[in-house]
N, C-alpha and C positions, 0 to 999 in steps of 0.2 A: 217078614214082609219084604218083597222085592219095592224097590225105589224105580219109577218108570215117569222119566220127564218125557211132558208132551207140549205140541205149539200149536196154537193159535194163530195162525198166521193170516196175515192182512195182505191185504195188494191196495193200489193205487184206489180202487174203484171200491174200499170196503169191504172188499168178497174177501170171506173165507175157505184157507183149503184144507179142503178132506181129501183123503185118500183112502180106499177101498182093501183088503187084505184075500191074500189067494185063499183056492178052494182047500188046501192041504194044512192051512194053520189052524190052529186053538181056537179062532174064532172064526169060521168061514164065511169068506164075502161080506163079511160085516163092515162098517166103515168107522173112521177113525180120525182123531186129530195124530198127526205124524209126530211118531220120536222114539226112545225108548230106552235101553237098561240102564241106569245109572254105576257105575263101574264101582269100587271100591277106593275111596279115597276121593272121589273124581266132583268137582263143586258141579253141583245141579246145572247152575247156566255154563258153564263148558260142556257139560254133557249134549245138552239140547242143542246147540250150535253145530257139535260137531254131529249128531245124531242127525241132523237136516243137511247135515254138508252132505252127509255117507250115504244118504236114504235117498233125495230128491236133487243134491247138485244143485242148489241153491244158498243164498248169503240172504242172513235174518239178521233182523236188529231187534234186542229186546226192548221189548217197552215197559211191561210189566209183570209180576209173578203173583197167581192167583193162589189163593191157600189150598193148601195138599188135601187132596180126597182119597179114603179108604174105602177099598171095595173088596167082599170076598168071595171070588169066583167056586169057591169049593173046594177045586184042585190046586187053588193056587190065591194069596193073599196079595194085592199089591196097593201100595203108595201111588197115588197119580198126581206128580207135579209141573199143573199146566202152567204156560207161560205165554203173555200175549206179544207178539211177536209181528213184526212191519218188514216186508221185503218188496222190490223193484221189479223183482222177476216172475214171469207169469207160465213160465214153462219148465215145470217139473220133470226131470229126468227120472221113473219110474226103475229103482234097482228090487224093490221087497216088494212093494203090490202092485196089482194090476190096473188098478184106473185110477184118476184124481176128477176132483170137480174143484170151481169156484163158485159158492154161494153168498148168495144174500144173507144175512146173518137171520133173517124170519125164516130161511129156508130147511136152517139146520134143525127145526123141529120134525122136518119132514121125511129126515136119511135113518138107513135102519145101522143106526150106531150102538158101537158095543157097549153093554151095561154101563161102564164109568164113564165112558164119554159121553153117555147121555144126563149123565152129572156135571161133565166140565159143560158140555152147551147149553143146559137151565142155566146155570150159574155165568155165563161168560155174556147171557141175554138180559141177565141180571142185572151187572156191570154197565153195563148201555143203558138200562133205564135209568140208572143213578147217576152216569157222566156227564149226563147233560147241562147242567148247569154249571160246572167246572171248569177252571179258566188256566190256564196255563204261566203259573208266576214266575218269568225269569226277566230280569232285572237285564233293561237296556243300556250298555256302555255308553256314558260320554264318551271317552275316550278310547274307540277301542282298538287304536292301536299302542296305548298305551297298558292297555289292560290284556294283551296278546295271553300271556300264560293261564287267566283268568277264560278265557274263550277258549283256547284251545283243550285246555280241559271238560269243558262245557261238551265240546263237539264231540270228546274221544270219551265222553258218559252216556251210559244208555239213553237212546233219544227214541223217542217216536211220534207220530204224525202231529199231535199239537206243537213242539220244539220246533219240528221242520218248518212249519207255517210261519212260527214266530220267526225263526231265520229267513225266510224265503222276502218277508216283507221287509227285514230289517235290510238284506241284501240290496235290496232294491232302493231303500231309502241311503243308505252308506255302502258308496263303492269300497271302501277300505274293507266291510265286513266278506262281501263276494272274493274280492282280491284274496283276505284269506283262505277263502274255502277251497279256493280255486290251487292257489299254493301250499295246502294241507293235504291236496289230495296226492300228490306227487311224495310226501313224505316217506320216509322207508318204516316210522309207525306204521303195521299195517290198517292197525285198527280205526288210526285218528284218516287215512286215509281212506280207506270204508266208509267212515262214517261224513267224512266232507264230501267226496264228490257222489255219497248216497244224496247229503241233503244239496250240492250244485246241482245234479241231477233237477229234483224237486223244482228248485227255483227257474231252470230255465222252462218247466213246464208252463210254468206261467208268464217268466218276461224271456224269449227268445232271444231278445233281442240284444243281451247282457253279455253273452258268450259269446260274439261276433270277434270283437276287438283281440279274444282270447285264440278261439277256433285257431287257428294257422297253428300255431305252438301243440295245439293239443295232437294234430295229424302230424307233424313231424315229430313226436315223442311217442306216439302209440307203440312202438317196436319196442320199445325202452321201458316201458309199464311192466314192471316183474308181478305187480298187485292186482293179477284176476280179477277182483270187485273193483276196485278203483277202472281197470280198462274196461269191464261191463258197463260203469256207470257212464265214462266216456262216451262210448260207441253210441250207446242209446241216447245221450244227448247229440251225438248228430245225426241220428236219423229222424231229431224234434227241427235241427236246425235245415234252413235254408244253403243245400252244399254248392249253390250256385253262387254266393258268396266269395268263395273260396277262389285260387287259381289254377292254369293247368296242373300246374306243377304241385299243388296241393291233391289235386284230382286226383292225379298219376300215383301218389304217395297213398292217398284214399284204397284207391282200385289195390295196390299190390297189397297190401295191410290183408284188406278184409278176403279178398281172393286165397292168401296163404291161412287164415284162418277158414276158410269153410273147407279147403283141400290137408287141416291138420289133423291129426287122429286124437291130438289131446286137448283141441280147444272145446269147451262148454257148450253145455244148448243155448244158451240168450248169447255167447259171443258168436256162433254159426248163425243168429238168426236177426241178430242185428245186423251181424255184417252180409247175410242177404239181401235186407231192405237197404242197405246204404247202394250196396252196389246196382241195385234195382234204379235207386235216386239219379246215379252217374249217369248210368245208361239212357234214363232221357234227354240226359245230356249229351252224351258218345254213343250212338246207337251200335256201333260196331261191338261194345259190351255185352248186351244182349242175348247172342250167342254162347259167348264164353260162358255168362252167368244159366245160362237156360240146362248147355252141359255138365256143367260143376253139380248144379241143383239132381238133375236125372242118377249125377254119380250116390250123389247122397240118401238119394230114395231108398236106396240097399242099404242103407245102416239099420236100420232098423227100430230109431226113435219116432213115435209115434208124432211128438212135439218137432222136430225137426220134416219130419213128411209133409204134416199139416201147415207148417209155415211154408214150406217149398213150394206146396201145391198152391198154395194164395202168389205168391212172387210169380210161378208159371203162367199164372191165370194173369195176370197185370201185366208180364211178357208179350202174352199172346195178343192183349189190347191194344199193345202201345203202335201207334200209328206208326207206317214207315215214313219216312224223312233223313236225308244227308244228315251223316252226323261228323263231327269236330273230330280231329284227331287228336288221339289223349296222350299228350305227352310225359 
């Protein structure tokens, strides 16, 4: 029996992603939950993490693991061990197949999915019928800066979307609890740092307004972020925030940041496409940007990610709208 971990992955909005497999495999153009061989030796949830690192260029958070399915292709017997899985990012770097979707979880009845994946998606619809009345028990801190080791454990354990919630609200109710998240995410844990400014992220979607006081520190450290996910979750919470907030000199520090990531050859697709929209953000600000970012964008059209074109062309299109007007000089 081959052992083959696959994911379930969530986005912000519920949607699940599938990804599509080319004309020359085992299974042609069929579609697929993403992941694959289990190595020898190698714990299942490390496999699937790193399987979606290698395959899509993406950072997952487990949430949970579904019981293993046996399927016998004929030529070949495998193990399917799905995994439900919550990630930030909506733009998949395509290395092994050729197209991805985001569905509605009703939708996935509708794709022509391979034999056992149309086992893990009855069974993952299944799941949803029966979660609903489930309630998420994690035990509120009195004291929780007294109880730091107790939380920070908490955060660096597999979390997914009900956990965040409960964070997002407690955040908001106890600045101490935000303060930590916010200071966990800078950790050299890379994990516990993952997993804080995944769930900071979350929270400021909903109160904006929480990450103001912080914002300044976070743009003069982004060069200093060694932790890709932790500076993903960054960026994207400021292009949630209000960068007119900030100062020139914040601005200044903004603009060079995301500039030297969209002109680098080894930053990511969501840090090339956050730091699009931010620099988009400035520029209504400093119209003299506009330009620069319009060029940089053209340059990257020849890379040849489908997910970075398609966010460039939206950024050119909002370019071309933006009204003329004297703008500020960005120091």
């Amino acid at each position: 029996m081959i052992r083959v971990a696959c994911a379930i992955i969530r986005n912000e909005d519920n949607e699940i992603l599938v990804v599509q497999r080319g004309e020359k495999t085992d299974h042609p153009l069929k579609w697929e939950f993403p992941g694959g061989k289990v190595e020898k030796g190698e714990p299942e949830e490390e496999c699937i993490i790193r399987e979606i690192k290698e395959e899509l260029s993406i950072d997952i958070i487990l949430f949970s693991r579904m019981a293993d399915i046996e399927y016998d292709y004929g030529k070949k017997q495998i193990v399917l061990i799905p995994f439900i899985c919550d990630t930030l990012e909506d733009l998949p770097l395509m290395t092994e197949h050729v197209a991805f979707r985001w569905l509605t979880p009703s939708d996935l009845k509708k794709m022509d999915f391979s034999e056992a994946d149309i086992i893990v998606a009855d069974k993952y619809l299944k799941t949803l019928e029966s979660d609903g009345a489930g309630s998420t028990d994690i035990p509120a801190a009195a004291d929780p800066a007294a109880e730091d080791n107790e939380f920070r454990a908490m955060i660096n354990s597999t979390m997914g979307a009900k956990e965040v919630e409960w964070i997002a609200v407690s955040a908001v109710e106890n600045p101490v609890i935000f303060k930590k998240l916010f200071d966990y995410s800078f950790s050299d844990d890379r994990k516990l740092a993952f997993h804080s400014s995944w769930a900071l992220s979350k929270v400021v979607d909903k109160y904006p307004e929480l990450i103001y006081p912080y914002l300044p520190r976070v743009v003069e450290v982004l060069d200093k972020i060694g932790n890709e996910s932790a500076q993903r979750s960054f960026l994207r919470i400021i292009t949630i925030a209000d960068v007119e907030k900030l100062s020139s000199k914040h601005h200044g520090l903004l603009a060079d940041h995301c500039f030297s990531a969209l002109r680098s050859g080894f930053s990511a697709i969501a840090i090339k496409a956050y730091s699009m929209e931010i620099i988009y953000k400035l520029a209504v600000i400093y119209p003299e940007l506009a330009h620069e970012l319009a060029a940089t964008i053209n340059i990257l059209q020849g890379e040849g990610s489908a997910g970075i074109v398609a966010r460039g062309r939206i950024i050119l299109k909002k370019l071309a709208e933006m009204p003329t007007k004297p703008g500020s000089n960005l120091s």
